[in-house]
C-alpha positions in Angstrom: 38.3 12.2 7.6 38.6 13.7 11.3 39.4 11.7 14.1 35.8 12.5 15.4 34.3 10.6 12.8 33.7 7.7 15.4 31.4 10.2 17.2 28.9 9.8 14.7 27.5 6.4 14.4 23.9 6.1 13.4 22.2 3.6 15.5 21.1 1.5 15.6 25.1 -0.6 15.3 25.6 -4.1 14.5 29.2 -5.3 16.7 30.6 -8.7 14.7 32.4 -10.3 17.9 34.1 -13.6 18.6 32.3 -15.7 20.5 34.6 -17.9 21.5 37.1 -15.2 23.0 36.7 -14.8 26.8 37.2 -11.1 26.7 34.3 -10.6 24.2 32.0 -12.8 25.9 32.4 -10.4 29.0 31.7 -7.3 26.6 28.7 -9.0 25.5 27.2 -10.1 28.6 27.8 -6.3 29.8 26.5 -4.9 26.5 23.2 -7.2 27.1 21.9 -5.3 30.0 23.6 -1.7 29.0 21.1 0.6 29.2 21.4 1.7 25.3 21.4 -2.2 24.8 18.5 -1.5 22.1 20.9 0.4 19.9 23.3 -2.4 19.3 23.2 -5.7 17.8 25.0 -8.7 18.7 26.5 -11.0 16.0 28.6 -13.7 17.0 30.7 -14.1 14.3 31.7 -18.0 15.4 28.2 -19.0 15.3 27.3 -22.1 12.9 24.5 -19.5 11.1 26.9 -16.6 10.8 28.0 -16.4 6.9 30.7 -13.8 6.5 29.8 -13.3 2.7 26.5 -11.6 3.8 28.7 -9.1 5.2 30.9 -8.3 2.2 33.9 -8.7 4.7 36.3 -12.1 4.6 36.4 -14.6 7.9 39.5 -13.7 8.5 39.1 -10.1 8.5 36.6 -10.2 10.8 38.4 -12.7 13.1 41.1 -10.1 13.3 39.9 -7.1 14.4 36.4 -5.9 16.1 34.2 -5.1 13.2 31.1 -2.4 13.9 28.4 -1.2 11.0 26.1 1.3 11.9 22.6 2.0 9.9 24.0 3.6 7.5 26.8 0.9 6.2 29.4 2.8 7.6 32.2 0.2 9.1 34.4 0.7 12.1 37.7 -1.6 12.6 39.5 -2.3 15.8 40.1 0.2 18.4 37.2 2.6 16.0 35.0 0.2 16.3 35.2 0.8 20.1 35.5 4.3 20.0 32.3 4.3 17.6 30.6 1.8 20.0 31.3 3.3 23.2 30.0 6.8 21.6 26.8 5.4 21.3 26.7 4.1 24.5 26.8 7.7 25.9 31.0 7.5 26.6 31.2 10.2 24.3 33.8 12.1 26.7 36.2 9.4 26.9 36.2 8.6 23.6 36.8 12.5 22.3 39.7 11.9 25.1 41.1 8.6 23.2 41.3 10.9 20.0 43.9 13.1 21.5 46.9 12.7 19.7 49.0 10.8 20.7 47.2 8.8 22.7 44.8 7.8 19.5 48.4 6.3 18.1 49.2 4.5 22.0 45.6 2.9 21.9 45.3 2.0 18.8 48.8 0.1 18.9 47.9 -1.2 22.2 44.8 -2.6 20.1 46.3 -4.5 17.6 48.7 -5.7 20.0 46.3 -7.2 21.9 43.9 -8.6 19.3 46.7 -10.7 17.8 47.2 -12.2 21.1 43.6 -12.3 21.9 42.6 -15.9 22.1 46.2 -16.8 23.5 45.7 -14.2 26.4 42.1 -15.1 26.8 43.3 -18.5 27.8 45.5 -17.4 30.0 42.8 -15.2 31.7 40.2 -17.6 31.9 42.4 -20.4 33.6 43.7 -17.3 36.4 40.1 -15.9 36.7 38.7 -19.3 37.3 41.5 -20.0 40.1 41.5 -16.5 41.8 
């Protein structure tokens, strides 16, 4: 499958987030009054009526990584689900850009990285962001 495959997202999207992580919650406030807002639905995957089953995905997996299915079931994980979203959003440019190789493999590392430290650095961020 080409690296461009992110390019071609059907919309409308549905984006699984966390609600709870300070850094999604700032995504999803700016996603709310995007333009293309229409094209992309919000599901916060911490919320008491969100049942990951429906999905066909585990908790977990979902919880790891940012999840994105477009109308035609096709999924998205982590830094693709960004690429995918941001495509949609009319970001095409930079996102043909994060394709480049090389810097695909530097993003998408810099991804992970920072999704397993999400919560931890969202904390962090919060308590500064609050102060400054």
């Amino acid at each position: 499958m080409s690296h461009h495959f992110v390019l071609n997202a059907a919309p409308p999207v549905t984006l699984y987030h966390d609600g709870h992580c300070p850094f999604c919650q700032v995504e999803v406030n700016w996603l709310k009054r995007h333009p293309y807002r229409e094209h992309v639905r919000l599901v916060d995957i911490q919320d008491s009526d969100f049942n990951a089953e429906e999905t066909g995905r585990p908790f977990d997996e979902l919880m790891g990584q940012l999840h994105l299915k477009d109308r035609n079931e096709q999924w998205y994980v982590g830094m693709d689900a960004s690429r995918a979203l941001y495509a949609l959003l009319g970001y095409r440019r930079l996102v043909r850009l994060s394709c480049l190789p090389g810097l695909r493999g530097v993003m998408n590392a810099g991804y992970r990285f920072f999704a397993r430290r999400r919560v931890r650095l969202g904390r962090w961020w919060a308590q500064h962001h609050i102060k400054g």
